[in-house]
N, C-alpha and C positions, 0 to 999 in steps of 0.2 A: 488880133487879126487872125481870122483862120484861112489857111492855105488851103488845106486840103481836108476832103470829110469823106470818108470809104465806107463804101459796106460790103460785102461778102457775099454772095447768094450761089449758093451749090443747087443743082434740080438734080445731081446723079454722077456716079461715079465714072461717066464715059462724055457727061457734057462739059462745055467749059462752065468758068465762073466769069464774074464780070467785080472787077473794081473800079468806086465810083472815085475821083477824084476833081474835087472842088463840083463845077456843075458837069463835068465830063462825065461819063462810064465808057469804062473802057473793058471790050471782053478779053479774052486770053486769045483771041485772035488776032485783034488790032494789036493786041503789045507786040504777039510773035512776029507780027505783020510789019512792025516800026523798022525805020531803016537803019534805026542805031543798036537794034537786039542785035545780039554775037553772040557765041557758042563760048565760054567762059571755063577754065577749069579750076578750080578752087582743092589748095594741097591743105591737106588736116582740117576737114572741112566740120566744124565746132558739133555738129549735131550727130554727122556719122564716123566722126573719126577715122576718116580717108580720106583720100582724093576722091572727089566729084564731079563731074561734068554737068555743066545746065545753059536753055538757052535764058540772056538773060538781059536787061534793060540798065544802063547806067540810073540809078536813084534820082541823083541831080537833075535828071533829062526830063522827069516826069513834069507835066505843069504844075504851075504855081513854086515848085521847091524854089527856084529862083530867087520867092520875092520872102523869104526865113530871113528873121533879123535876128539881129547882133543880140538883142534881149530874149531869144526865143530859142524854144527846145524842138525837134521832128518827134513829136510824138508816135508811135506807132505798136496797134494794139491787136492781139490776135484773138480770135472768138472764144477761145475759153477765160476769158479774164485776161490774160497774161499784158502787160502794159510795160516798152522802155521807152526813155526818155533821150535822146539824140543829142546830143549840146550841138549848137551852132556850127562851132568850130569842127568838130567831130565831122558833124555832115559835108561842110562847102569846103574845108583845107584841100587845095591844092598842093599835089605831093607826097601827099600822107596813104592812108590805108584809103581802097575803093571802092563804097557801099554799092551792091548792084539789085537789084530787081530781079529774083528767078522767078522762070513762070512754066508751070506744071503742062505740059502739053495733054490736051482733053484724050484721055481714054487710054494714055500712057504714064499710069500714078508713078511718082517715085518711090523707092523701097522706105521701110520704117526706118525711122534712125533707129540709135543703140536702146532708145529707153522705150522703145516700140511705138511712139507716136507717129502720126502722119504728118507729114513736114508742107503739103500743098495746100494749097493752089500756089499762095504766093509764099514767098521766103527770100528775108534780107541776106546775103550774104557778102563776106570782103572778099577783095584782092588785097594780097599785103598788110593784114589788119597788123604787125607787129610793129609798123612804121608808125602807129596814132595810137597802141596799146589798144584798141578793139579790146572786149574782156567779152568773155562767152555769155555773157548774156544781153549781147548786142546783135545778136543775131537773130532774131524773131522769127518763127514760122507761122503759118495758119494764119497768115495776117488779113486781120479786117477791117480796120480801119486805119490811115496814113493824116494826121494832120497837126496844124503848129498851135503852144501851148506857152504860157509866160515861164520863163525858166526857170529851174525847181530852186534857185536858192530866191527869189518875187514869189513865187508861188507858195513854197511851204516851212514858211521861218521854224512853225515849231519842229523841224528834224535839226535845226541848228545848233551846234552846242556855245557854250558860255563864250563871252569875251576873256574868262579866266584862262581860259586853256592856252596853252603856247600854241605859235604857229607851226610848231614843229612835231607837237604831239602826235603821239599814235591814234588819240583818239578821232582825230582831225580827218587821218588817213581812213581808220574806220567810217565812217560818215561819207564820205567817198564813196569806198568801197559797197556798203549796205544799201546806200541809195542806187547804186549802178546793177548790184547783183541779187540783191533782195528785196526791193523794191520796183520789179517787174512783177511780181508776183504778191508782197503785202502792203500794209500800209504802217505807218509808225505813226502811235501820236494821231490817230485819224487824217494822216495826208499822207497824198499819194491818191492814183489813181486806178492801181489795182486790186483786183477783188479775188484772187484764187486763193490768195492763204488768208490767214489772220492778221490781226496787228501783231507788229511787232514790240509794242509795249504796253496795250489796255488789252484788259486789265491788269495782264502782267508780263514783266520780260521774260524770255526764255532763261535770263542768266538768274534769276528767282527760283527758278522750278528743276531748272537741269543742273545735276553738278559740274564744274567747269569740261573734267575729262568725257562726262558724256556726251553734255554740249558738243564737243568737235567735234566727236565721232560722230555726234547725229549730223549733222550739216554734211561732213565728210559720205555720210552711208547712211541714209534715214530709216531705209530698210532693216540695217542692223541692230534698231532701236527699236523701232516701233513702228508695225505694218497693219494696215489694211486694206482691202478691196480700192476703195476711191481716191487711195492716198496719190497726191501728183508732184508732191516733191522730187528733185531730181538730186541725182548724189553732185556733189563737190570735189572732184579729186583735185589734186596738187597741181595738174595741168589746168587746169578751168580757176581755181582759187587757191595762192601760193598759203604756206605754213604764215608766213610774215601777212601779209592780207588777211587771214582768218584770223588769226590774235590781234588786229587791230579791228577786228569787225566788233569782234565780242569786247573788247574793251571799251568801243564805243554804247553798243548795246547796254554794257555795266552803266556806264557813264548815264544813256539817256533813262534808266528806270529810275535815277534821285531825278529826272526832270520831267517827269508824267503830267501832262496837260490835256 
């Protein structure tokens, strides 16, 4: 069942944009225009690393999110590639962290975040993400398309790893971890649904080609490894991806290159 299907369309950097949802379009007028926008302030706000002020829409309020089932993920994909996956629970817990809707007021851009990109028109942002562990890569900008997807563990068995593994393994946590934070960005095993980096295992793993200590530093600082013009990796520090998270990233990465499919 698809909730919702978005598209994006910019004509200039003083007009609004308009997202489509389900058979609705909605421009950045109507949303300012909704009676449930509020002025919102978001403290360590994941993209510019400060407090933020934005005017902004509850997520849940939009149509259609209501009707996200128990088996289903909120997809939500921004125009350069960039794709996360929402787990259900994430989305509709009452209590927990509060996903909002920001919307760029036309002719009034917001500043770049820290890695220089533009963050508008639309952009996910929490209240309280520490309450649901939010991870910094649940924060999507540049968003252009919003809609619901069978959940990634129905969806993409081969990022799964064996029945051998305990339930308590680090590799387990890895697999978590990689699908949440590196899997907006690649594909493992050809699943998944984004397209800005490579696989992360065809034709080969990273932990094949990089030695382990350069490995973290690259993830940590990509730039300190290996640069180019179009590169769009983004660094990792310890606030965005703890030391215990990244070593359970890469041991799952170990793990999935004896499972190449």
């Amino acid at each position: 069942m698809t909730v919702a299907a978005g598209a994006l369309v910019l004509a200039g950097a003083a007009s609004a944009a308009e997202l489509r949802i389900d058979a609705v379009t909605l421009t950045t007028e109507q949303l300012l225009a909704r009676r449930d926008v509020k002025t919102i302030t978001v403290p360590g706000d994941v993209s510019y690393r400060r407090t933020m002020t934005y005017r902004a829409v509850p997520l849940r309020a939009l149509p259609g999110l209501d009707r996200l089932g128990n088996d289903q993920d909120l997809q939500i994909a921004a125009t350069d590639g960039y794709v996360t996956n929402l787990p259900h629970a994430l989305v509709t817990r009452k209590g927990g962290a509060e996903p909002w809707l920001a919307i760029e007021p036309p002719g009034k851009p917001w500043p770049r975040a820290v890695d220089g990109k533009a963050t508008g028109p639309f952009y996910l942002v929490w209240l309280r993400p520490e309450a649901s562990g939010v991870r910094s890569e649940q924060w999507p900008f540049q968003i252009g398309t919003i809609r619901t997807v069978s959940s990634r563990a129905g969806k993409w068995p081969q990022i799964e790893v064996g029945s051998e593994v305990p339930s308590d393994s680090v590799i387990r946590v890895g697999q978590s971890v990689v699908a949440t934070q590196c899997m907006v960005c690649h594909k493992l095993n050809g699943a998944g649904d984004a397209s800005l980096g490579p696989d992360l295992n065809v034709p080969r793993s990273p932990t094949e080609y990089f030695q382990p200590g350069v490995l973290r530093e690259f993830i940590r600082n990509p730039r300190a490894i290996r640069a180019w013009p179009a590169m769009q990796m983004p660094s990792f520090p310890p606030s965005n991806l703890s030391d215990a998270d990244l070593d359970a990233a890469i041991a799952y990465l170990g793990y999935m290159a004896q499972r190449r499919k």
